[in-house]
C-alpha positions as CSV (number, residue, x, y, z in Angstrom):
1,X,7.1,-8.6,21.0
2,X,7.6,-10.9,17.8
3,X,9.6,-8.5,16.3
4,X,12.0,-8.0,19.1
5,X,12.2,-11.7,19.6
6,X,13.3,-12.4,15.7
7,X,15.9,-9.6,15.8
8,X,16.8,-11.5,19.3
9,X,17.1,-14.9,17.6
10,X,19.0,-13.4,14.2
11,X,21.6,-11.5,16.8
12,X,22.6,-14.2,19.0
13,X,23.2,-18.3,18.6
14,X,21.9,-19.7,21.7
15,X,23.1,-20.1,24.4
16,X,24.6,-16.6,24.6
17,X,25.3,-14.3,27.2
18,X,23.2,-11.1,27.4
19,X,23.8,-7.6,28.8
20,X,20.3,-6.2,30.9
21,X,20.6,-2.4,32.3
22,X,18.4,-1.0,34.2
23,X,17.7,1.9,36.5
24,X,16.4,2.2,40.1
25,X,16.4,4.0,43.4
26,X,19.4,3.3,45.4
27,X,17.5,1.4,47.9
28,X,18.6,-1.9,49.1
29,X,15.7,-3.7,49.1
30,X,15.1,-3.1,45.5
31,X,18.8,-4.0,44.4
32,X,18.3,-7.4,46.1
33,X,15.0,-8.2,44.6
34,X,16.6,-7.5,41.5
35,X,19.4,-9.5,42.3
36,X,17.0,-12.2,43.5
37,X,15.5,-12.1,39.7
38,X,18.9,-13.2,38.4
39,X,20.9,-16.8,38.1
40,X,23.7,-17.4,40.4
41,X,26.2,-17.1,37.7
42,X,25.1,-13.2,36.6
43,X,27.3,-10.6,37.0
44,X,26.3,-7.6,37.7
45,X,28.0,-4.0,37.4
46,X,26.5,-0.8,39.5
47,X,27.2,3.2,39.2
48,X,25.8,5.4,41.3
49,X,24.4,8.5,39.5
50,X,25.6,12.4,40.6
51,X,23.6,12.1,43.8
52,X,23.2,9.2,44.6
53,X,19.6,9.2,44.5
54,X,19.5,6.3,41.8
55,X,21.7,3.4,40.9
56,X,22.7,2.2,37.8
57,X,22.9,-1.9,37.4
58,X,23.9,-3.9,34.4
59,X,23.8,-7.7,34.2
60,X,25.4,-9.7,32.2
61,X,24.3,-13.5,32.1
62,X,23.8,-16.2,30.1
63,X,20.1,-17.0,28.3
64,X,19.4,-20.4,26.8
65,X,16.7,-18.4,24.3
66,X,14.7,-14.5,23.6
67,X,12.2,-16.3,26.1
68,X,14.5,-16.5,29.0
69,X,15.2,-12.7,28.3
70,X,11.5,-11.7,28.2
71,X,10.7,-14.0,31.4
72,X,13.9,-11.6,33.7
73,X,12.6,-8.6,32.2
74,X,8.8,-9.5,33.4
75,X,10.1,-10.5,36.7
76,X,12.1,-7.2,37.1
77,X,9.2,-5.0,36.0
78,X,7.7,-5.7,39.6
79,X,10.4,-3.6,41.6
80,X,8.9,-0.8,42.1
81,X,10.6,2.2,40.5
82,X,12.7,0.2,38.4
83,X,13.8,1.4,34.5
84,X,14.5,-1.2,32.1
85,X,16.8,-0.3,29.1
């Protein structure tokens, strides 16, 4: 996780805006809870896939540091189901 966190901190001069994606069932209960993990300022983009089994979500928001990006990405982990990418 050190690794990631350097290139992190040599990609972007905090504060800076940062693009999650992740895949999940299309269930509603999971897309809130993933909304839920999320600032009020976040926008978020979905796309359905071919069957609509799954839903595609990416976030864009704006991290003060590589922790703040870690910390969503723990958070999110919890929804059952969920792929982070």
């Amino acid at each position: 996780m050190n690794r990631l966190r350097e290139a992190l901190n040599q990609e972007h001069s905090w504060p800076s805006v940062f693009m999650f994606k992740f895949i999940l069932p299309n269930d509603e209960d999971k897309i809130t809870a993933l909304k839920q993990v999320f600032g009020e300022s976040a926008s978020f983009t979905t796309k359905l896939s071919g069957k609509g089994n799954y839903i595609s979500i990416t976030v864009h928001e704006m991290m003060l540091d590589a922790d703040s990006i870690f910390f969503r990405y723990t958070i999110a982990a919890r929804i059952e189901g969920i792929i982070s990418l």
